[in-house]
N, C-alpha and C positions, 0 to 999 in steps of 0.2 A: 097840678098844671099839666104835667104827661097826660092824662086820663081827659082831658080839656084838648090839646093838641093830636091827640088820636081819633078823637071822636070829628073836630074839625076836617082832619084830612083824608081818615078812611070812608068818611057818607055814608057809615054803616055797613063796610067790610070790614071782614075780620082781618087785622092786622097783624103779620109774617112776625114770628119771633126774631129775626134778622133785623128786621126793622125795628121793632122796638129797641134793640138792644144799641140798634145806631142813633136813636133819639134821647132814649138815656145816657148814652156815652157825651152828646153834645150839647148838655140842659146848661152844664157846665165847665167850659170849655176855655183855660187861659193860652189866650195870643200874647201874652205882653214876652215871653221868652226869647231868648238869642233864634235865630231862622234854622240854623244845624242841629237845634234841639229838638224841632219836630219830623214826622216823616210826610211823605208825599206819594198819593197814586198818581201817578202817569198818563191818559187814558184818552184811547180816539174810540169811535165807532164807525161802522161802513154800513149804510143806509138803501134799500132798496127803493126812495127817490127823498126830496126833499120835502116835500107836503106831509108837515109834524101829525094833520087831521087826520091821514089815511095812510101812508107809509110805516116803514117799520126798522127797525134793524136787525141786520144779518151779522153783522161780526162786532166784538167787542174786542180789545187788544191794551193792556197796561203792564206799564211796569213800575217797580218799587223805589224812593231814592229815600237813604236815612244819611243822616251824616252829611247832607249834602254829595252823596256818593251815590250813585245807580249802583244797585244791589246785585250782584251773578245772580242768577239763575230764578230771581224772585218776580217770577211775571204772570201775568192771565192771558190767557188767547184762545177763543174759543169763534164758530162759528153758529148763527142761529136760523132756524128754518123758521122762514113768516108763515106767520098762520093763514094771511088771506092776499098777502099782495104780492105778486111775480116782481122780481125787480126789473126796475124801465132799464130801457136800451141805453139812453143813457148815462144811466147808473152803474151798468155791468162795461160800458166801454171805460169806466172811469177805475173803478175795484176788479173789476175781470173779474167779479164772484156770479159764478150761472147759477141756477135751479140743482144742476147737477150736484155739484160743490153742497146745497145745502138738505139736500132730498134727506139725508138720513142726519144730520144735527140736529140736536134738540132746541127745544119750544122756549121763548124767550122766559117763561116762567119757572124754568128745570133753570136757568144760566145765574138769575137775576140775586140768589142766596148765595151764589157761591160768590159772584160779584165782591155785592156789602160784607164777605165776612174779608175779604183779598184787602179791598179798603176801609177798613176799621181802625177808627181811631189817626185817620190820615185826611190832608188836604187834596183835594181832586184837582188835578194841575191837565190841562189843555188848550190846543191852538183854536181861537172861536169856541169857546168850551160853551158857550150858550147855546149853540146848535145841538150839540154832546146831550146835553142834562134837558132841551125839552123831549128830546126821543126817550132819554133815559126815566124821568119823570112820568112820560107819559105811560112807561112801562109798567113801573113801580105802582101807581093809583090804579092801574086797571088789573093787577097783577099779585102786589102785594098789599095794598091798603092804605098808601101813602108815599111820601117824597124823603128822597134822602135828606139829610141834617148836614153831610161836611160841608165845610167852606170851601171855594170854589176859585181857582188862580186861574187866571185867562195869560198865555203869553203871548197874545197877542195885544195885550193892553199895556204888560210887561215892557215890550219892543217901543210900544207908543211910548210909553215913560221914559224909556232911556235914551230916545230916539229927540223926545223935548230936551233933556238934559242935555244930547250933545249940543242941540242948537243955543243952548244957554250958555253954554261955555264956548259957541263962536264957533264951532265944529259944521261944517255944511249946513249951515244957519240958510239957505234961500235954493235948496234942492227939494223939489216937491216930486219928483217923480221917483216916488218909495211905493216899494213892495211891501208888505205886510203877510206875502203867502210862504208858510212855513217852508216850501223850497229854500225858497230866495231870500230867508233871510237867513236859514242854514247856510247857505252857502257865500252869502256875504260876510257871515263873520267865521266863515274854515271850518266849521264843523263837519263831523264826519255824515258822510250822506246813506240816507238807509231809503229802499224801497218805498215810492211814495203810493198813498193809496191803500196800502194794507194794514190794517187796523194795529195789528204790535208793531210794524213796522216804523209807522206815525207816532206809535206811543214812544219809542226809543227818540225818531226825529225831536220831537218835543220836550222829551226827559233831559238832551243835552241842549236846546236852547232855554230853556229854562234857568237850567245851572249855570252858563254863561251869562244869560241877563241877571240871576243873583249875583252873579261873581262883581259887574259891574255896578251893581245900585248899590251891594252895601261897601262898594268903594266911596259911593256917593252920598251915605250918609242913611241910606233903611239898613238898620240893624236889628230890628224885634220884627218877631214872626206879624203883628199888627201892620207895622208898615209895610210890611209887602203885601199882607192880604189888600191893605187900603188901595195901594199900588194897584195889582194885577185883578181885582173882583170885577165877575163882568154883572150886571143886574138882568140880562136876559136868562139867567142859569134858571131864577126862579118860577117862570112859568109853567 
């Protein structure tokens, strides 16, 4: 079946031993477990425009949570020099990352193994993560031979879920004028606010709303690592 799934998704490129090793680690994969028993990558990207057909990405940034705990010092951040697209104006008003910044970082194909080994064996947890994983995919098949395998937590679908819940229980049941932008929902429920915009930066913003919206759903009744995947999975990851 792997030899089946490789040959599907590489279209006859040779396929990155990194990769392989992430497609055999997920042939077979139990979610029925407690949510504190698995770990979590964290992870934004900062993009030199939005157009997934011709754009690219310039920074990756994650960090690690086991335990339900954000890990010290277990994090990636790297920056990547596009091979063929200047980033728009703006995009560089938005991440302040110039040409400058990437003139001498390496090529998204030197970043992309050291990536998948960082989140091995971990679920991929971010804000809009579908936007995330088509740059990131798009990377991977042109790059290494294929698409990553982990399962994919969106906390922004996260927010939407708990955000139904409160209205179910009569909580601001007839307020429509919601933010869903990782700002402002950091900032709605007191989390500490970290530099928006910058790739680890966003990975940390997101590592603590994530744990805060765990902390309230399995008040609520998701308790197995399943229920929250079911929860927070966004279906645009897989493109």
């Amino acid at each position: 079946m792997l030899g089946l799934v490789q040959r599907i998704f590489s279209k006859g490129r040779p396929v990155h031993p990194a990769l392989k090793e992430n497609w055999r680690f997920f042939q077979s994969f139990d979610q029925t477990g407690p949510i504190d028993a698995y770990e979590f990558t964290v992870f934004d990207t900062e993009l030199t425009g939005l157009d997934a057909g011709r754009d690219e990405i310039v920074s990756i940034g994650a960090v690690k949570i086991r335990a339900l705990k954000i890990v010290p010092g277990e994090n990636f951040h790297t920056y990547i020099r596009p091979r063929n697209i200047v980033p728009s104006k703006a995009a560089t008003l938005v991440h302040r990352i110039t040409m400058d910044t990437l003139v001498n970082a390496p090529y998204i194909e030197e970043v992309l193994p050291d990536f998948l080994r960082f989140c091995h064996g971990t679920f991929l947890v971010g804000h809009y993560i579908g936007l995330d994983m088509k740059f990131l995919n798009k990377a991977l098949r042109e790059h290494l031979g294929g698409k990553i395998k982990n399962p994919c937590i969106d906390t922004m679908k996260l927010a939407q879920v708990y955000r139904e819940e409160q209205w179910g229980n009569y909580y601001d049941q007839f307020n429509y004028q919601i933010s869903y932008n990782l700002e402002d929902l950091s900032q709605e429920y007191g989390l500490p606010a970290f530099e928006p915009h910058n790739a680890l930066e966003d990975a940390y913003q997101t590592a603590y709303l994530f744990l805060y919206l765990v902390k309230k759903l399995r008040s609520g009744g998701l308790t197995t690592m399943k229920d929250l995947y079911m929860a927070g999975r966004s279906w645009r990851w897989i493109f």
